[in-house]
C-alpha positions in Angstrom: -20.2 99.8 -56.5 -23.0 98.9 -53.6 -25.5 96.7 -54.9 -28.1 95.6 -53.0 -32.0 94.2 -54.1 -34.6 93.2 -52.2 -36.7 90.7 -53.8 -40.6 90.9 -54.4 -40.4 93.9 -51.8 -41.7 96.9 -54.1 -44.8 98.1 -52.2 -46.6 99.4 -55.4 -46.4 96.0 -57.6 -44.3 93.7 -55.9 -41.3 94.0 -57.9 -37.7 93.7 -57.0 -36.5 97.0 -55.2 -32.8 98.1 -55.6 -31.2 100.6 -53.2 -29.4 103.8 -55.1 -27.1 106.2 -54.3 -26.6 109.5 -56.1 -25.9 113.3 -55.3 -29.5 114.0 -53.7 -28.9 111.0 -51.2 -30.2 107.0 -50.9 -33.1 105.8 -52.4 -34.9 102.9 -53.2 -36.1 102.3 -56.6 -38.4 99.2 -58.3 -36.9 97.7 -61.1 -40.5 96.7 -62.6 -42.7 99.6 -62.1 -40.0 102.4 -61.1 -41.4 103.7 -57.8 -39.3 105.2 -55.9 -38.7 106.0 -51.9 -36.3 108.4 -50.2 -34.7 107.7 -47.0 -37.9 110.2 -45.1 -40.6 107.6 -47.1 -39.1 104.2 -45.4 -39.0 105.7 -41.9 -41.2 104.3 -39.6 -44.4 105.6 -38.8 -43.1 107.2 -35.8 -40.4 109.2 -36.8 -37.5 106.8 -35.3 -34.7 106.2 -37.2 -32.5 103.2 -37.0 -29.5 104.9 -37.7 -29.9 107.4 -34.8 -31.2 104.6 -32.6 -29.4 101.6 -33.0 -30.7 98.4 -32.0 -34.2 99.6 -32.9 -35.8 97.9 -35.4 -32.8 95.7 -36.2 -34.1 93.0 -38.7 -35.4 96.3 -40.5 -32.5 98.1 -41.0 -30.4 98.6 -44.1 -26.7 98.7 -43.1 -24.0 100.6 -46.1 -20.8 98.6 -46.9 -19.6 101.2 -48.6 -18.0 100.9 -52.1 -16.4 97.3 -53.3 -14.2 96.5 -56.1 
């Protein structure tokens, strides 16, 4: 199970944000208010995405580990 939270990083109340996974697709959900972003919402402004364009934005990017046991 992939578990990764960013700290204080909700945008709406400054809450800790935890990246889901479900059948729709990756998302990024508060824990304290329960906004939530899809993978379109956290691109940047101008349409790049760091998956497509590696290198770009590197301290942004969120990289998948796939499932652990």
């Amino acid at each position: 199970m992939l578990c990764l939270v960013r700290l204080k990083g909700c945008k709406r109340c400054g809450g800790d944000v935890s990246l889901e996974c479900d059948v729709y697709g990756v998302y990024a959900e508060c824990i304290q208010c329960g906004a939530t972003w899809t993978r379109k919402d956290l691109l940047p402004a101008d349409g790049t995405d760091t998956a497509v364009n590696p290198g770009a934005g590197q301290a942004d990017t969120i990289e998948y580990i796939g499932n652990q046991r």
